[in-house]
C-alpha positions in Angstrom: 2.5 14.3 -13.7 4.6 15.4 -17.0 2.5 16.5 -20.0 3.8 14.7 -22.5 2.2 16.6 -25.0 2.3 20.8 -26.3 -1.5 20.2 -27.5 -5.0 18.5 -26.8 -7.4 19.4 -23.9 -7.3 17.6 -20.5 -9.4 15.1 -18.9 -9.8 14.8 -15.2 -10.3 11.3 -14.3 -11.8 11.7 -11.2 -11.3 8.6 -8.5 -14.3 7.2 -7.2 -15.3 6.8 -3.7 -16.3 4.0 -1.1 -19.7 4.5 -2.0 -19.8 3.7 -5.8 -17.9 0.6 -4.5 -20.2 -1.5 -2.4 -19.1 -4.7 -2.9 -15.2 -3.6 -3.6 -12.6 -3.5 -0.7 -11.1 -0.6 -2.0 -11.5 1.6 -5.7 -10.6 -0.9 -8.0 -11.1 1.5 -11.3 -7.9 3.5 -9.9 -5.3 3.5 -12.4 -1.8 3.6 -10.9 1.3 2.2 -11.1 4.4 1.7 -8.7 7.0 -0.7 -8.4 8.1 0.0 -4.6 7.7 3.6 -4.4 4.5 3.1 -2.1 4.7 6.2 -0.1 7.1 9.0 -2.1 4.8 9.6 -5.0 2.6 12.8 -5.6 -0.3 12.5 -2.7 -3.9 11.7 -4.2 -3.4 13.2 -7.7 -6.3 13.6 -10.0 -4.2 11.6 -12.7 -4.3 14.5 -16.1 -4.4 12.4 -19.4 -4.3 14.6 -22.5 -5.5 13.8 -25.8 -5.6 15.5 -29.5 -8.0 18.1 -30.5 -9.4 15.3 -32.9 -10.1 12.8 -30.3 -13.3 12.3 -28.4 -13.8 13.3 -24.8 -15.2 10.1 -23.4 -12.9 7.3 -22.5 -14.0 4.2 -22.3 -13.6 2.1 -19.0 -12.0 -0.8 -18.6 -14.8 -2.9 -18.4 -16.4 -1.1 -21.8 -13.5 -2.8 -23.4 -13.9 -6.0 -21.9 -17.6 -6.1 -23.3 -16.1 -4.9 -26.0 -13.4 -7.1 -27.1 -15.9 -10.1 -26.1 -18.4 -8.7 -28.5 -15.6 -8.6 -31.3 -14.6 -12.0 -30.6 -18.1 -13.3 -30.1 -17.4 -14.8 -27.0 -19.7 -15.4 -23.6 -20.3 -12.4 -21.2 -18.1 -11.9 -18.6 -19.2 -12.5 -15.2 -17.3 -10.9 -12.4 -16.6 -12.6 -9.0 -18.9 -11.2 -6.3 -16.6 -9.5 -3.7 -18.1 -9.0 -0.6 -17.6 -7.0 2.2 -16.8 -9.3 5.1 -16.1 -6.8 8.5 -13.5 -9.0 9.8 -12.2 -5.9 11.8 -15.1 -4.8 13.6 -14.1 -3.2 16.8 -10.5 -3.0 15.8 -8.4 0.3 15.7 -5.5 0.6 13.0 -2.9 3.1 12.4 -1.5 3.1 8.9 1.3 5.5 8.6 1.9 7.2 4.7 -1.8 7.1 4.2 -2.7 9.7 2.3 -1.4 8.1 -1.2 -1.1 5.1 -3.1 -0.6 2.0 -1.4 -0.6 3.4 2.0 -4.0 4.9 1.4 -5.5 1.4 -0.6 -4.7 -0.2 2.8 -6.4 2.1 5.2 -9.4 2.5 3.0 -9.2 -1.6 3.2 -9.0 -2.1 6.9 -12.1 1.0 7.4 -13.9 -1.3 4.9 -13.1 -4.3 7.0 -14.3 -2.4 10.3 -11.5 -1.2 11.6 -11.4 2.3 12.9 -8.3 3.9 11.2 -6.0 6.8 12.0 -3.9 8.0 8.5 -0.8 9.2 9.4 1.1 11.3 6.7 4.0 14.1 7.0 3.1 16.3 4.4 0.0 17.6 2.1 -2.8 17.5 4.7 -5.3 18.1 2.2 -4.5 14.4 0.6 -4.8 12.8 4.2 -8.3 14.6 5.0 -9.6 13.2 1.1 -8.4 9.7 2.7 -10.1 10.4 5.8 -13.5 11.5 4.3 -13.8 8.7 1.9 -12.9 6.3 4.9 -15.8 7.7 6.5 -18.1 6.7 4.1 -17.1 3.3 4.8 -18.5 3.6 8.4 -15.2 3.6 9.9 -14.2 6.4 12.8 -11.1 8.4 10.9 -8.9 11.3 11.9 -5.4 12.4 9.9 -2.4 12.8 12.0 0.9 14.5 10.9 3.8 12.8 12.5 7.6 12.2 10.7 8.2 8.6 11.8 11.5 9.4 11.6 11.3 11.6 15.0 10.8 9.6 18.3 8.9 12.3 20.2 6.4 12.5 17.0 5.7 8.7 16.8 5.1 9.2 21.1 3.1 12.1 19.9 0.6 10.2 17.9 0.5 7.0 19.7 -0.8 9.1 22.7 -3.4 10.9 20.8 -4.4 7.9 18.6 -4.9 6.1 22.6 -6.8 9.1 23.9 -9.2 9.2 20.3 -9.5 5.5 19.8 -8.6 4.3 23.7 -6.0 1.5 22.1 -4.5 0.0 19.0 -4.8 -3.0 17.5 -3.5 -3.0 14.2 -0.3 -1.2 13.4 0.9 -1.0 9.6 4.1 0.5 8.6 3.8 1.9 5.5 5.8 5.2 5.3 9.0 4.8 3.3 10.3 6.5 0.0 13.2 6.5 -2.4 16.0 8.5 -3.1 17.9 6.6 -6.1 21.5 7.2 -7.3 24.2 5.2 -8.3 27.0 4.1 -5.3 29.1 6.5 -6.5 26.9 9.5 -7.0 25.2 8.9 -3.2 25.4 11.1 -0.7 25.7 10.0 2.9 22.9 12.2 3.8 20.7 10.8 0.7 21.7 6.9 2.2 20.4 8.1 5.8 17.4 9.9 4.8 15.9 6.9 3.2 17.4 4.5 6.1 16.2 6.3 8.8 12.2 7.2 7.1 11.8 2.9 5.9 13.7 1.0 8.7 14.3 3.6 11.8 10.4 4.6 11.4 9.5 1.0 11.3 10.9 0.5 14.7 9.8 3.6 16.3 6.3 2.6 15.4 6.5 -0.7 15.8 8.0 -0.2 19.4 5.3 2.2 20.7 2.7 -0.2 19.1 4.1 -3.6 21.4 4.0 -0.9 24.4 0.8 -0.8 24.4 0.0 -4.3 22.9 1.7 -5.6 26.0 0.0 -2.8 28.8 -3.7 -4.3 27.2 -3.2 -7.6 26.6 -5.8 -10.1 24.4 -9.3 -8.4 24.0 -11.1 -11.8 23.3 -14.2 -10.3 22.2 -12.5 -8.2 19.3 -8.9 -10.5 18.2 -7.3 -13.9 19.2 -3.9 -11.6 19.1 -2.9 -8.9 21.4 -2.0 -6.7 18.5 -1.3 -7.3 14.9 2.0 -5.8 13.4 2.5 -5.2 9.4 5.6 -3.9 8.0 5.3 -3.2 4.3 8.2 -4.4 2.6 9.3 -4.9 -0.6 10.2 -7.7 -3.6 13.8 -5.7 -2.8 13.9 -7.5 0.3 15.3 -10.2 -1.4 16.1 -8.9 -5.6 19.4 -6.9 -5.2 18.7 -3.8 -6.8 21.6 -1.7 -8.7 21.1 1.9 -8.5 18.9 1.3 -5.4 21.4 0.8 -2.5 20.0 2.8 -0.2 16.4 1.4 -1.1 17.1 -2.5 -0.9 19.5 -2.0 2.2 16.4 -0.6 4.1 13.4 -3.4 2.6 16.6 -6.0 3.3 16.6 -4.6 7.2 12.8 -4.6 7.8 13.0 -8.0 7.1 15.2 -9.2 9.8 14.1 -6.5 12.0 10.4 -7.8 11.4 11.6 -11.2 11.8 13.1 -10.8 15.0 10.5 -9.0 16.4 8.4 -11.5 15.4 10.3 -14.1 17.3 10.7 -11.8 20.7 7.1 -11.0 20.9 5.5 -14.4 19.9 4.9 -15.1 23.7 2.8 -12.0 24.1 0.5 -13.1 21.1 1.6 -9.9 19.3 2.1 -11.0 15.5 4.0 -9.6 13.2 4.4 -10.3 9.4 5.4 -8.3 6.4 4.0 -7.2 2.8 6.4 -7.5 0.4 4.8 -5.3 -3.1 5.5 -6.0 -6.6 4.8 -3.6 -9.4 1.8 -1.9 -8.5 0.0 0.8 -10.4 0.4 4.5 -9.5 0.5 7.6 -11.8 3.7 8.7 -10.4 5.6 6.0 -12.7 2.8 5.8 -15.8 5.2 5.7 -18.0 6.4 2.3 -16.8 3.4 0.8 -18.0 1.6 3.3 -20.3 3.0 2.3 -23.8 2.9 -0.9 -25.6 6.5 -1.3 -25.3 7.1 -0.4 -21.7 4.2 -2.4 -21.0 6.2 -5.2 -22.6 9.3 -4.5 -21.5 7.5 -4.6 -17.7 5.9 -8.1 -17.8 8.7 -9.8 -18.6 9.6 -9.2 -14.7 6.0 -10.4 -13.9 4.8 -14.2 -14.6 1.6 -13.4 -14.0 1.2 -11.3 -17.0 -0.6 -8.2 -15.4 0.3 -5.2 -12.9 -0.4 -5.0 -9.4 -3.1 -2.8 -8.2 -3.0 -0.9 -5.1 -6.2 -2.9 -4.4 -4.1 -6.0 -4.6 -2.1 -5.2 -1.4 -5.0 -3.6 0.6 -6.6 -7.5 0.6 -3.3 -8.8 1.8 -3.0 -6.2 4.9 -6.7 -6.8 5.8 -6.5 -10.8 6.0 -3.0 -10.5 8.0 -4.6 -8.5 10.0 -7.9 -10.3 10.8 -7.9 -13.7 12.8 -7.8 -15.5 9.4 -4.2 -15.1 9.5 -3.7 -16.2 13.3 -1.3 -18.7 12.7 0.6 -16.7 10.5 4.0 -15.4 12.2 7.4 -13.9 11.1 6.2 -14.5 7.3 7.0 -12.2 4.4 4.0 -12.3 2.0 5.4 -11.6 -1.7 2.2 -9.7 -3.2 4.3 -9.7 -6.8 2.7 -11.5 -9.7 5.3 -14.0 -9.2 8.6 -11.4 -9.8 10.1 -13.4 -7.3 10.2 -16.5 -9.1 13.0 -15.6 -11.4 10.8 -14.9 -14.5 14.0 -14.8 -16.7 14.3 -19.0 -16.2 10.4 -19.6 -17.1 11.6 -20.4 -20.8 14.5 -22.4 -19.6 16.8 -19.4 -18.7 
């Protein structure tokens, strides 16, 4: 993260675990924001903010505000929806790949919370991956970090058979991994346009390939799913906004959408599902900036109808219920997990 600043102190805001979250799916006090760079971004960050010399240390929380503002208002107290912890998963074993940050990491911390034994994939900083791992473990779940480029066949092989030798099966297959590398048309480099293709579509299908292999070999364990195994390919609002300066980017989200979709149709048979999550803006440190001023704030939610920023939260509830049998007659479907940015937010005043 840039410093900004040439003077103050720094505070570590340090992320809290499973444990001071018992009725939370995932850490909902962590403060990031990303608007579809779910995997790419600086792996489990302590997020730096400086402030003057003249400023107090403490920083109030969000919900200190809240009270706050209701105080100075003199409205009623708050009251917070109970959200609890429903093990929907139990039994289940999940591989979510480009876990060891941001929205990859919300959603395996989400499925360990939901039962699910997880492995977190990742291809570089192992150090992240084992913090994902041990706070996963304090959820209950069985966890182990893998390093595996799902852009290499014999790698995604690699990990399927240890993940079947650890966990005896899968279940639950997300494919997170994916990144950006942003230029304009003219400026791209071939090898810029294949890195990104082959990392967010050509890793989607490697996975997802291995995953129906063994999906198929295993068949429906009644007693733990109503499906044989549960596919989710994290997408991206880009699947269907063109995006300038973003080719490479929007080509790939555009492909995992057909691709998904047509697996989705072959498989159906075999009661393998397969859906998508399809990410908004949601809050990482990586892009702060987008959101940490008045006027980027501003500038941000006019793209967003529902008024606030996604949290990484937001999308870990999404995998959990595609991926329980909540969701069991829900096939080939993109979810939109946006605020409504799909909805063409520049018409809401009449366009």
């Amino acid at each position: 993260m840039k410093d900004r600043t040439s003077f103050g102190r720094t505070i570590l805001l340090a992320k809290k675990t499973c444990k001071d979250f018992p009725n939370a799916s995932t850490n909902q006090n962590t403060k990031r924001w990303l608007l579809n760079k779910t995997e790419s971004e600086p792996m489990n960050q302590t997020l730096e903010v400086k402030l003057p010399p003249s400023r107090p240390m403490s920083i109030p929380s969000h919900e200190d505000l809240m009270r706050q503002h209701l105080r100075d208002e003199n409205l009623p107290e708050a009251v917070m929806p109970a959200c609890p912890i429903n093990k929907v998963l139990r039994g289940q074993k999940a591989l979510v790949t480009g876990a060891n940050s941001g929205i990859g990491q919300a959603v395996a911390l989400a499925l360990a919370h939901a039962g699910a034994d997880v492995v977190i994939n990742y291809v570089s900083r192992p150090e992240a991956a084992e913090a994902v791992v041990k706070e996963a473990m304090r959820c209950g779940a069985s966890v182990y970090a893998h390093q595996a480029d799902v852009r290499k066949e014999d790698q995604v092989q690699a990990m399927f058979k240890k993940m079947i030798q650890e966990f005896g099966t899968i279940d639950i297959l997300v494919n997170n991994a994916g990144l950006q590398k942003d230029a304009r048309i003219e400026d791209m480099t071939l090898a810029d346009w294949q890195f990104v293709l082959d990392v967010n579509l050509t890793g989607q299908f490697l996975c997802s390939r291995e995953a129906i292999r063994e999906f198929k070999r295993r068949g429906i364990r009644k007693e733990v799913s109503c499906a044989a195994g549960k596919i989710i390919c994290m997408s991206s609002v880009h699947e269907v906004i063109p995006w300038a300066g973003h080719v490479n980017y929007a080509a790939s989200k555009g492909g995992v959408m057909l691709m998904m979709k047509s697996i989705a149709q072959e498989v159906a048979p075999h009661r393998i599902r397969v859906n998508s999550v399809c990410p908004g803006a949601v809050r990482t440190p990586i892009n702060m900036e987008a959101w940490g001023t008045h006027e980027a704030y501003r500038e941000l939610m006019k793209l967003i109808p529902y008024k606030r920023i996604g949290e990484p939260d937001d999308i870990g509830r999404a995998a959990v219920w595609l991926a329980s049998d909540d969701s069991d007659y829900v096939h080939g479907a993109s979810i939109f997990v946006d605020g409504g940015m799909t909805l063409y937010p520049g018409f809401e005043t009449g366009g």
